[in-house]
PADO-888877 format. One record per residue (C-alpha): residue number from 0; residue in three letters; x, y, z. Coordinates in pm, whole numbers, plus 50000, padded with zeros to 5 digits. Example, Ala and Ser with C-alpha at 12.3 -4.5 7.8 and 13.67 -1.06 7.14 Angstrom:
REM residues 2
[pt 0; 'ALA'; [51230; 49550; 50780]]
[pt 1; 'SER'; [51367; 49894; 50714]]
REM end
This chain:
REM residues 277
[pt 0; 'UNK'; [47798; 40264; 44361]]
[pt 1; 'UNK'; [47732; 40603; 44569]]
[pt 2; 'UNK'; [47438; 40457; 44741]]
[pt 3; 'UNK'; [47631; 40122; 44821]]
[pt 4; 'UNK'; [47922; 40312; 44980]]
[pt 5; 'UNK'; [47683; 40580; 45216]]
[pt 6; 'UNK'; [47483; 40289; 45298]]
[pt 7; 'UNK'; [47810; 40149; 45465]]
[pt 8; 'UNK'; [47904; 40441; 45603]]
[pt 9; 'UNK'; [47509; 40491; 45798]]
[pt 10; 'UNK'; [47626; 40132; 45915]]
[pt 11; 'UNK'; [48002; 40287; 46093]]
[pt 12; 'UNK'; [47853; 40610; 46175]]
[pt 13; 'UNK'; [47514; 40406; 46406]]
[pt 14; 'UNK'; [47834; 40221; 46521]]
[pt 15; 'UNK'; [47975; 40579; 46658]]
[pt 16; 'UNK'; [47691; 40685; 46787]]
[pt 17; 'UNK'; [47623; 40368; 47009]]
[pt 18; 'UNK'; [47957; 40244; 47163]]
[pt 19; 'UNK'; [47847; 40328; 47503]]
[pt 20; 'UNK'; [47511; 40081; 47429]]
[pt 21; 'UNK'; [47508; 39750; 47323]]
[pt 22; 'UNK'; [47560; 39709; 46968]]
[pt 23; 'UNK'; [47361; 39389; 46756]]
[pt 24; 'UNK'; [47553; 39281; 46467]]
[pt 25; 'UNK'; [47158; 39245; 46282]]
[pt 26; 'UNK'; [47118; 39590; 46332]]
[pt 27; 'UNK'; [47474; 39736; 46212]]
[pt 28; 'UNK'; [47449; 39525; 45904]]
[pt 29; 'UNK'; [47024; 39686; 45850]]
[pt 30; 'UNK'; [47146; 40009; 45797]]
[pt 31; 'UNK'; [47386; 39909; 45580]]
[pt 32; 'UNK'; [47089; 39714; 45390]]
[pt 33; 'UNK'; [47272; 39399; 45388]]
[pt 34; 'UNK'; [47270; 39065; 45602]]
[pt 35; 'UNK'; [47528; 39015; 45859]]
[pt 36; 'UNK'; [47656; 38739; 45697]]
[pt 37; 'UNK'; [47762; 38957; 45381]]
[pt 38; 'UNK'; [47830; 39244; 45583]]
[pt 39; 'UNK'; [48110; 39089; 45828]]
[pt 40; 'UNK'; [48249; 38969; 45549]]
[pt 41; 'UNK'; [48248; 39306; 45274]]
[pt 42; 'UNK'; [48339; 39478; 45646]]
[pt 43; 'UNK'; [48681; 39237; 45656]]
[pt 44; 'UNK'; [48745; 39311; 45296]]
[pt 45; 'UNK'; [48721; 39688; 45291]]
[pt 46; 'UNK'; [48849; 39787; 45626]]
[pt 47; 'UNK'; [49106; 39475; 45716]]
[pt 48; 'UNK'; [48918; 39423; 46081]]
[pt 49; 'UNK'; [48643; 39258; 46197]]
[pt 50; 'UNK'; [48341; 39435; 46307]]
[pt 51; 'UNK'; [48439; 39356; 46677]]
[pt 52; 'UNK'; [48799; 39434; 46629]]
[pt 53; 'UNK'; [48701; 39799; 46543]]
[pt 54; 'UNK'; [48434; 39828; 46812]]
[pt 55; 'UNK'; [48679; 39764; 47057]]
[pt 56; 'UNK'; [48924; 39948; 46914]]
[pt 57; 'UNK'; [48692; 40256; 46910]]
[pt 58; 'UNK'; [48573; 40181; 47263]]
[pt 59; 'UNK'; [48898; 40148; 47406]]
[pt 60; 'UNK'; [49018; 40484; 47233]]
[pt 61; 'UNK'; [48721; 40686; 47409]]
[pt 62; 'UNK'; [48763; 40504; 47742]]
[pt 63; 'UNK'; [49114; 40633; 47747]]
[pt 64; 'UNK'; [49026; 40937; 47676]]
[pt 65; 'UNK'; [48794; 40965; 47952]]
[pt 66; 'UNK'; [48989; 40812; 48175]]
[pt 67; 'UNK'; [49243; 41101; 48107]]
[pt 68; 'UNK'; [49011; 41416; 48085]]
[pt 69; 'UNK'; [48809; 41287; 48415]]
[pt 70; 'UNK'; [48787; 41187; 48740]]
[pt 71; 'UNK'; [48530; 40942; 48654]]
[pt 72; 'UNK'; [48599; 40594; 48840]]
[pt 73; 'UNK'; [48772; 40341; 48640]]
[pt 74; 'UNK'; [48428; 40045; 48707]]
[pt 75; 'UNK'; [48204; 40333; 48534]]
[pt 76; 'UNK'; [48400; 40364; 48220]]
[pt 77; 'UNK'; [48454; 39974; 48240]]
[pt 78; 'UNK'; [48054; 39925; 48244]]
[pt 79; 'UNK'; [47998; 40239; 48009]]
[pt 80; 'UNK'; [48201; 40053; 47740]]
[pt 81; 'UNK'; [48062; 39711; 47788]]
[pt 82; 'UNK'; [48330; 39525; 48052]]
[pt 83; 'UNK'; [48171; 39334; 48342]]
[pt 84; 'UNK'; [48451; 39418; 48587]]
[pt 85; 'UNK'; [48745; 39609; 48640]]
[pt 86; 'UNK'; [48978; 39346; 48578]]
[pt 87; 'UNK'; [48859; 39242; 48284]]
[pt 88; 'UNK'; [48863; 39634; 48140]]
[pt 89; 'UNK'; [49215; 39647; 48270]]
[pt 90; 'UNK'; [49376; 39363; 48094]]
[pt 91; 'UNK'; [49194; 39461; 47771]]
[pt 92; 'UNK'; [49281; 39872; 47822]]
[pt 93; 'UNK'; [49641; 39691; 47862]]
[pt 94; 'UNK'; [49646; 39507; 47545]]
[pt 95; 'UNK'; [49508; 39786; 47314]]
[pt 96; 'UNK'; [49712; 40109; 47517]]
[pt 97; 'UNK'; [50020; 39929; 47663]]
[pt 98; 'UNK'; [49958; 40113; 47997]]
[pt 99; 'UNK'; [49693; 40031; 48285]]
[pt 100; 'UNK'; [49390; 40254; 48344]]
[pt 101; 'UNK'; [49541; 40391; 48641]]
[pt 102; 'UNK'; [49878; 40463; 48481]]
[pt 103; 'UNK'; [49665; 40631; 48191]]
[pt 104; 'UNK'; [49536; 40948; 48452]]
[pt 105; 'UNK'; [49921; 40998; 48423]]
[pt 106; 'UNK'; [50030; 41382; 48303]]
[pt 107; 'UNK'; [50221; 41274; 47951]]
[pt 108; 'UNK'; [50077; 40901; 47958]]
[pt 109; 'UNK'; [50121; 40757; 47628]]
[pt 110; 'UNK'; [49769; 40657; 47468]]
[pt 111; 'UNK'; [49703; 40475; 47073]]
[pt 112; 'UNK'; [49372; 40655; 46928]]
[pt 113; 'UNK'; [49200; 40449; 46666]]
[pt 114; 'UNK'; [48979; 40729; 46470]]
[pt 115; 'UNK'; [48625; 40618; 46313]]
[pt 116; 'UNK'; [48642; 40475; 45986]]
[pt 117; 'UNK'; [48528; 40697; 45643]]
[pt 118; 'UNK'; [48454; 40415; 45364]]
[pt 119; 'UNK'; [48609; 40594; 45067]]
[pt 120; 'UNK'; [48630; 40336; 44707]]
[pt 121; 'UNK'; [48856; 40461; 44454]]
[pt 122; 'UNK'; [48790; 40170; 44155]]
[pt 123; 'UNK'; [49116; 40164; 43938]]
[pt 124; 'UNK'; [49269; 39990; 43631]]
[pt 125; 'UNK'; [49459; 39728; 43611]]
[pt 126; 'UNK'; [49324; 39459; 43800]]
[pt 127; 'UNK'; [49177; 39163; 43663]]
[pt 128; 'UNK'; [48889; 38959; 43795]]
[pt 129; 'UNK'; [48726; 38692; 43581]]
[pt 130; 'UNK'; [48371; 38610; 43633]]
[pt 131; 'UNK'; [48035; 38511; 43470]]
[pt 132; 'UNK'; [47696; 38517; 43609]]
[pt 133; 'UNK'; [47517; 38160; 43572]]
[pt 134; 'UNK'; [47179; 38059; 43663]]
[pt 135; 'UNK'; [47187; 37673; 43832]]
[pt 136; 'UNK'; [46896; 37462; 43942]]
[pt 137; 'UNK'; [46916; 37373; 44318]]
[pt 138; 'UNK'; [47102; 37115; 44406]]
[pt 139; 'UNK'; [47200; 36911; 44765]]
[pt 140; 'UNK'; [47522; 36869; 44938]]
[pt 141; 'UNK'; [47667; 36667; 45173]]
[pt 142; 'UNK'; [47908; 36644; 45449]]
[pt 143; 'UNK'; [48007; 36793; 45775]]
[pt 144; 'UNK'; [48031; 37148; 45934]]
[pt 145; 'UNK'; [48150; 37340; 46260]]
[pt 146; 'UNK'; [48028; 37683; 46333]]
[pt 147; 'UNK'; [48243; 37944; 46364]]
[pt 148; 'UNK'; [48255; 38320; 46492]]
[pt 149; 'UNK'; [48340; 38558; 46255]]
[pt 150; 'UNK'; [48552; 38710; 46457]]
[pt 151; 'UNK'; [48818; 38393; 46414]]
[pt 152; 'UNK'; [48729; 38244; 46101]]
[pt 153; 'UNK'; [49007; 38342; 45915]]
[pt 154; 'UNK'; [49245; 38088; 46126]]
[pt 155; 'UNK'; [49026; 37862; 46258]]
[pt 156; 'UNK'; [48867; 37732; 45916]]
[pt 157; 'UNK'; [49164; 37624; 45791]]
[pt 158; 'UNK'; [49216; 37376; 46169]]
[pt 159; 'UNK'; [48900; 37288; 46037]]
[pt 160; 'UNK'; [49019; 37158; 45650]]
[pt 161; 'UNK'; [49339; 36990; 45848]]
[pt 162; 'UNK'; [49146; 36793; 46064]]
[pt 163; 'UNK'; [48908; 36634; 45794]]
[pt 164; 'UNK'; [49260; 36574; 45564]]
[pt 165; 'UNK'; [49355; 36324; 45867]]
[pt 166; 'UNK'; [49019; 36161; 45860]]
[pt 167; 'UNK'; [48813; 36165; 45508]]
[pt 168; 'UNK'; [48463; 36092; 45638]]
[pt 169; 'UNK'; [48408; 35949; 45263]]
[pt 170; 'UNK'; [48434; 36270; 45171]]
[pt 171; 'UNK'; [48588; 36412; 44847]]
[pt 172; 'UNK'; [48594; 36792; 44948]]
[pt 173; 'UNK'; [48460; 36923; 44636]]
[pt 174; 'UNK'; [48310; 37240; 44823]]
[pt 175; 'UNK'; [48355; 37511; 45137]]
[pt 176; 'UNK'; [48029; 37589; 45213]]
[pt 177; 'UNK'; [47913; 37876; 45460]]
[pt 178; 'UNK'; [47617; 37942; 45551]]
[pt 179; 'UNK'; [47459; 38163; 45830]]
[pt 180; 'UNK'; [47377; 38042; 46160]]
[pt 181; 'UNK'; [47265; 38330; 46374]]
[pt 182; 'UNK'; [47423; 38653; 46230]]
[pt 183; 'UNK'; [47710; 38601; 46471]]
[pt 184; 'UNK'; [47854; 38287; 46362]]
[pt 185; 'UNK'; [47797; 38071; 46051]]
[pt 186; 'UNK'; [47859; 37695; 45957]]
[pt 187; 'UNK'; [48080; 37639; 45736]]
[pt 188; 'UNK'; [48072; 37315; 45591]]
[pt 189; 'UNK'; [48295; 37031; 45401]]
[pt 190; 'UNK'; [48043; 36898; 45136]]
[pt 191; 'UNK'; [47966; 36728; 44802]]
[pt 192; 'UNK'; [47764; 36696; 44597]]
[pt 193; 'UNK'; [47466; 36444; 44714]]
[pt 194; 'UNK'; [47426; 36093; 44603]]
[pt 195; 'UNK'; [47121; 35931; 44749]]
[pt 196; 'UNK'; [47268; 35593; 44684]]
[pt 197; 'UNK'; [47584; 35652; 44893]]
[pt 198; 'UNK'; [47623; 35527; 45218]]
[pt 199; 'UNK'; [47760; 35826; 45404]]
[pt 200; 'UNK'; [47925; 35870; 45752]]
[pt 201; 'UNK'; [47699; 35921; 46050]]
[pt 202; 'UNK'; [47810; 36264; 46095]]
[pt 203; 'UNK'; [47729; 36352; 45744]]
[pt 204; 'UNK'; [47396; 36609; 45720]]
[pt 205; 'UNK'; [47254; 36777; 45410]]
[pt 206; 'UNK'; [47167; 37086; 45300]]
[pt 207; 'UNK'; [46973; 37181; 45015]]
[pt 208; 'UNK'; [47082; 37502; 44807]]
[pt 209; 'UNK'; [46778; 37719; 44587]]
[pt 210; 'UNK'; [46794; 37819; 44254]]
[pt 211; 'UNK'; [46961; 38094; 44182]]
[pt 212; 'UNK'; [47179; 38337; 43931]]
[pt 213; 'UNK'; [47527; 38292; 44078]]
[pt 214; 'UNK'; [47869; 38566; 44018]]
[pt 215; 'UNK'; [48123; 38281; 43997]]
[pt 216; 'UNK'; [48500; 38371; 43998]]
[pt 217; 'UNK'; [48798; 38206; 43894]]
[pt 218; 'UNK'; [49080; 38189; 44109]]
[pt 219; 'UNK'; [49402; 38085; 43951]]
[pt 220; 'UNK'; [49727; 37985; 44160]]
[pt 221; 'UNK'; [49809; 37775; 44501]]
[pt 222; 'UNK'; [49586; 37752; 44780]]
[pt 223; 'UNK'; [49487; 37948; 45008]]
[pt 224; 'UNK'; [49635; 38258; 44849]]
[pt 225; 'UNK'; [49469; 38288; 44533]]
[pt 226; 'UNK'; [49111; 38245; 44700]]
[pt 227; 'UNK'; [49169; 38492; 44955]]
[pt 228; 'UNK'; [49313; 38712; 44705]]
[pt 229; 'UNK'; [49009; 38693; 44487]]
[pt 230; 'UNK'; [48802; 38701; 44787]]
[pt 231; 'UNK'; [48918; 39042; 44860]]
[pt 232; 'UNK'; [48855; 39197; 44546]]
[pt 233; 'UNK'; [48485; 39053; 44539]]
[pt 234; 'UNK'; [48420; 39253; 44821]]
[pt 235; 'UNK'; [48636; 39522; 44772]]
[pt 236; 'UNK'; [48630; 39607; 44376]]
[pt 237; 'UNK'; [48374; 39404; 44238]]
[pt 238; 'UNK'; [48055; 39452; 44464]]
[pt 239; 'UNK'; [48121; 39840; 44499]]
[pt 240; 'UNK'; [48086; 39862; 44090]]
[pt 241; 'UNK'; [47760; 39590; 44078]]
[pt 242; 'UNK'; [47496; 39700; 43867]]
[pt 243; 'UNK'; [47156; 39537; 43780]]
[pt 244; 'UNK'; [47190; 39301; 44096]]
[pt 245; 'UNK'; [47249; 39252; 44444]]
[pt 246; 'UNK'; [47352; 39000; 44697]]
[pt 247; 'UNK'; [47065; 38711; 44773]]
[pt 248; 'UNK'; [47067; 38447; 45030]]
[pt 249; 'UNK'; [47294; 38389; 45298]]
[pt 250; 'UNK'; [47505; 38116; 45143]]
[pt 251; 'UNK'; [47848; 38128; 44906]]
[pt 252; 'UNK'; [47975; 37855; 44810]]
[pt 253; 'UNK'; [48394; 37767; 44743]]
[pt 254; 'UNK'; [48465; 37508; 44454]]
[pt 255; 'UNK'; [48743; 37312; 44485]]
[pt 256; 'UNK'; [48890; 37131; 44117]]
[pt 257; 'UNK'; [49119; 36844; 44130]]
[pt 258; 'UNK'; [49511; 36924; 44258]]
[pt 259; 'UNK'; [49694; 37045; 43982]]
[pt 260; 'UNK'; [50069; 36883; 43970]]
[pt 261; 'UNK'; [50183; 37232; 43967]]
[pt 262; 'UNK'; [50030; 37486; 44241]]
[pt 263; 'UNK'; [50054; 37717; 43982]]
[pt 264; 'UNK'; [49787; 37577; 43781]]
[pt 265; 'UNK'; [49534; 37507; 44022]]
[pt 266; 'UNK'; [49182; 37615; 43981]]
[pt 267; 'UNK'; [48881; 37676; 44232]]
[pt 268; 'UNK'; [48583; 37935; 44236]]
[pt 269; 'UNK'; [48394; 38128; 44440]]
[pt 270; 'UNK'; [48070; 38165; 44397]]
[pt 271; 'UNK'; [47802; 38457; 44509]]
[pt 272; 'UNK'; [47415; 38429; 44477]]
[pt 273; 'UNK'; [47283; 38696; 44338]]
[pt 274; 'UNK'; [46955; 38826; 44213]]
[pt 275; 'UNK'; [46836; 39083; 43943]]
[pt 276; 'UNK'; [46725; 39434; 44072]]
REM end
């Protein structure tokens, strides 16, 4: 687990030491040794921001801190910390600090400081997470997807689910799909499983999924809160303690089971590729 935990930390700390450059999500997520499709995603888990969300919250803590130690001019900070113009730096700076740039040269201005992240995992009892590792043939699903940025995922997938509710497609929903698209963003699809003899909608596309061993966890309780739930503690409690195998592909897959007439009783899974080591 040591060597999982200071490989994220390499990953925050090349963060650190770049805020002033541009920063590639492919390169973060290589000193970590992981994708960036797992990485924005363990990132979310552990640290409850997105990768962007902390780079700008760690840019604009420095910029305000030149900004009060320095005469520097406000356009050289805002370029410095990756803003194409003043205006844009300002409105930003007055989001995050509550002040303008100009009011933050200010004797006594009040400033927020966002201090680097230190990924520390303390595993403890108590918490239950059921699982088994399967090996499945490949298989092909079907259905539709929309790309998404990570960095709005969280409340733009579920848009995503409402607007297919209003119009089927001939679509059951038996799966949430993601897969990744550029690093960046990923599609995250609608699917079932593939029947060659079915006429499907237009906008329907496959995708065909490998063979593979697969960590697949039960989640237990109404949606979305049990899958989120369990989704944290993949990330968060299960990977950390992973032995014998690590993370392959750049695919999970979320199984959906028929409504339950209580929310209490319904069942779905998530499930992780993984491969032996």
């Amino acid at each position: 687990m040591q060597g999982w935990i200071d490989g994220f930390q390499k990953s925050i700390e090349y963060i650190e030491q770049n805020l002033s450059e541009t920063l590639d999500i492919g390169d973060i997520a290589a000193k970590a040794a992981l994708s960036p499709f797992y990485y924005q995603r363990i990132f979310g888990a552990l640290c409850g921001l997105t990768v962007g969300e902390y780079i700008r919250a760690r840019r604009m803590t420095l910029a305000a801190q030149e900004l009060a130690r320095s005469d520097e001019k406000v356009i050289d900070i805002a370029v410095k910390y990756g803003y194409d113009s003043p205006d844009s730096f300002a409105k930003a700076f007055q989001r995050f600090h509550g002040i303008t740039p100009s009011q933050a040269r200010e004797v006594g201005a009040p400033l927020r400081s966002f201090a680097p992240l230190h990924i520390k995992i303390t595993l403890e009892g108590g918490n239950m997470l059921d699982y088994r590792i399967i090996e499945k043939a490949p298989f092909t699903v079907v259905g539709i997807k929309k790309r998404f940025s990570s960095e709005t995922s969280y409340s733009e997938v579920p848009k995503f689910w409402k607007e297919w509710t209003s119009d089927m497609k001939g679509l059951k929903g038996m799966f949430g799909l993601c897969t990744d698209s550029d690093g960046r963003s990923f599609d995250y699809w609608i699917a079932d499983l593939y029947a060659p003899w079915v006429d499907y909608p237009e906008e329907c596309e496959t995708y065909q999924i490998p063979a593979s061993l697969w960590a697949e966890f039960i989640c237990k309780g109404p949606l979305p809160d049990a899958l989120q739930k369990v989704n944290t503690q993949i990330w968060s409690e299960w990977l950390p303690s992973l032995s014998g195998y690590e993370l392959a592909g750049n695919h999970s897959i979320e199984v959906y089971m028929p409504p339950a007439e209580d929310p209490a009783d319904t069942v779905s899974y998530i499930c992780v590729p993984l491969k032996k080591i």
